[in-house]
C-alpha positions in Angstrom: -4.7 -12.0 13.6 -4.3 -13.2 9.6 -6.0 -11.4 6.9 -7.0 -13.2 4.0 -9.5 -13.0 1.0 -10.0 -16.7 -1.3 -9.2 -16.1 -4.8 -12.7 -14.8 -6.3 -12.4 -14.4 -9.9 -10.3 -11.2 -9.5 -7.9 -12.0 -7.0 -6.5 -13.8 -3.6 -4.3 -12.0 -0.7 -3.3 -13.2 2.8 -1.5 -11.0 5.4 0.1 -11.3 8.5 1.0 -8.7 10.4 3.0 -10.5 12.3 5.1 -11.3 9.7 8.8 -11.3 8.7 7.8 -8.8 5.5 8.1 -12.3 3.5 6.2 -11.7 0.4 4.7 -13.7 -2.7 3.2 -11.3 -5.2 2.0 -11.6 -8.4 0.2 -8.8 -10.1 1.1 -8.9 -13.7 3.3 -5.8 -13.3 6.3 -6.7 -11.9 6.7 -2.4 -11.3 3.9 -3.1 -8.7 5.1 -6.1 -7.3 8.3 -4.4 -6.2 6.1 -1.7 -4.7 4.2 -3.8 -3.0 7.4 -6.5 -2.0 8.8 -3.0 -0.7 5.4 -2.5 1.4 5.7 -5.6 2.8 8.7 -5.8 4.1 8.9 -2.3 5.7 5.5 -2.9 7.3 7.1 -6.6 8.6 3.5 -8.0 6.9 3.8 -11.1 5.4 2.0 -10.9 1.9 0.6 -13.4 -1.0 -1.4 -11.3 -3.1 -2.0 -12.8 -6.3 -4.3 -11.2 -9.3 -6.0 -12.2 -12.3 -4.3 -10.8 -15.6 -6.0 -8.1 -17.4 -5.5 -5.0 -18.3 -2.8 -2.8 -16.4 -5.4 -0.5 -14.8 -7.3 -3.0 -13.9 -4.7 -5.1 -12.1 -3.4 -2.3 -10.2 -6.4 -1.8 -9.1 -8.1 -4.7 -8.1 -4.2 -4.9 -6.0 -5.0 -1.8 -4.2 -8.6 -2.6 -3.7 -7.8 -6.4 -2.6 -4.6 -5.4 0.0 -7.0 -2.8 1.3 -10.7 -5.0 1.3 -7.8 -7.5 3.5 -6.5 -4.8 5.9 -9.7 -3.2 6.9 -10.6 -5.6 9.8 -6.8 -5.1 11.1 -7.3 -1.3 11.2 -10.2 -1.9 13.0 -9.3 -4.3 15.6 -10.4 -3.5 19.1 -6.6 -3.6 20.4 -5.7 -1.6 16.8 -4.3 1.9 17.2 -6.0 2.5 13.9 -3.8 5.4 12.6 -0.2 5.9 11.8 2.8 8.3 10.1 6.2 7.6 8.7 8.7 9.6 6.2 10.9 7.5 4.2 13.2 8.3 1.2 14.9 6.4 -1.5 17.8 8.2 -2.6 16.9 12.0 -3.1 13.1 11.5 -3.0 11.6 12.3 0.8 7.9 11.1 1.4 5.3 11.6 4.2 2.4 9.3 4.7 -0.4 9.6 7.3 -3.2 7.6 7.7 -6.3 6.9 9.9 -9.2 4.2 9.7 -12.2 6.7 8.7 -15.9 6.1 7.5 -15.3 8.4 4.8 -12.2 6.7 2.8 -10.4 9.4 0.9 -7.3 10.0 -1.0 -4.9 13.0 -0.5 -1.7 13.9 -2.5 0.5 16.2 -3.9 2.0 13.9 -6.0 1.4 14.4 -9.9 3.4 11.2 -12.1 1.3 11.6 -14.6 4.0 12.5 -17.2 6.3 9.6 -16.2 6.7 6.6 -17.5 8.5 3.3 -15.3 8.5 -0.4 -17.0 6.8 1.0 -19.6 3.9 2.1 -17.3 2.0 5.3 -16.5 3.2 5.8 -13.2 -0.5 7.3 -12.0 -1.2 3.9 -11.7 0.1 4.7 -8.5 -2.2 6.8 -7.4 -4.8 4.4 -8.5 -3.6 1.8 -6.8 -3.3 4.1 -3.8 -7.2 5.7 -4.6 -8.6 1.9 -4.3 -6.2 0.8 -1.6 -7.9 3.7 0.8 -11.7 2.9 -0.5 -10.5 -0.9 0.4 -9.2 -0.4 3.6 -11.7 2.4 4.4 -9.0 5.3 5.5 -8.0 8.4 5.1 -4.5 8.6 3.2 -2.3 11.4 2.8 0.9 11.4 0.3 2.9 14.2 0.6 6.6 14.5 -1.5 8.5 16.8 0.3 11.8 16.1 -2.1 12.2 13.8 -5.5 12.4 14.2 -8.8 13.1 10.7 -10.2 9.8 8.6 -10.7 11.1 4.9 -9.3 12.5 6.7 -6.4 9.2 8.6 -5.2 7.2 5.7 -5.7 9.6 3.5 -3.8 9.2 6.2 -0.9 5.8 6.1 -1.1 5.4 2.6 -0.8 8.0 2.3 1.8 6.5 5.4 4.1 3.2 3.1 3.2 4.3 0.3 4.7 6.0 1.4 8.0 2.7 3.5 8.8 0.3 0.1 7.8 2.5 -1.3 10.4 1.6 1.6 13.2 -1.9 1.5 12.5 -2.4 -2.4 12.4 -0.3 -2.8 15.8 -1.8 -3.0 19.2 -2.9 0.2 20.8 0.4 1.2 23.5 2.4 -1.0 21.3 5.8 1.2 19.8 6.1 -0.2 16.2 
């Protein structure tokens, strides 16, 4: 089963989660695309996500809330396990990720980037993108950082611990992913 949303104004995104983690992304901030090219190919989606320039708040989030608006039905699946968990680190940063398809979507982290600053961005775009990503999607997300201090390699992580739990929860139900 494909995922995809036609390019309304804001944005267009296809996935497979059947993929080979082949990506083709195009947000304006090439910060997020690596996140998200990282996502991709940990989770073995393929992704096109492409999104309307604007601001950098609102790209990021229109790319959370598009990846997640695309998801949603795959999380849901009849054969979907609907849930999954992975830790992943990126040099000395260690990060937990849980999620579960819920009717109450809602964010949950430890994770304050507030203060830093990656390709010239406020790196709590992250956690926006992450906020409209779990409204999208419609699950509950929780972020821990159990170790990291240096900003790329939290988020990459993140993203990475992200994308192999996407990949539990959009697999079939019995299925080891």
């Amino acid at each position: 089963m494909n995922a995809s949303e036609p390019a309304s104004g804001r944005s267009g995104i296809r996935v497979d989660p059947h993929g080979s983690g082949a990506t083709n992304v195009e947000t304006g901030l090439p910060v997020l695309d690596s996140l998200l090219e990282r996502l991709a190919e940990y989770a073995s989606f393929d992704l096109a996500l492409e999104v309307e320039p604007g601001g950098a708040e609102a790209e990021v989030a229109e790319a959370g809330s598009a990846l997640g608006r695309a998801l949603a039905g795959l999380l849901r699946a009849a054969d979907a396990r609907g849930y999954g968990s992975a830790s992943m680190t990126s040099a000395e940063a260690l990060a937990s990720v849980v999620l579960e398809a819920s009717d109450t979507p809602l964010l949950v982290s430890n994770v304050d980037l507030t203060e830093a600053r990656i390709g010239g961005l406020g790196t709590d775009v992250a956690r926006r993108f992450l906020e409209r990503f779990a409204d999208g999607a419609g699950v509950t997300l929780h972020v821990r950082l159990l170790n990291g201090t240096d900003s790329q390699h939290v988020l990459e992580a993140i993203f990475k611990a992200l994308g192999v739990a996407l990949a539990q929860a959009c697999s079939e139900k019995g299925a080891d992913r």
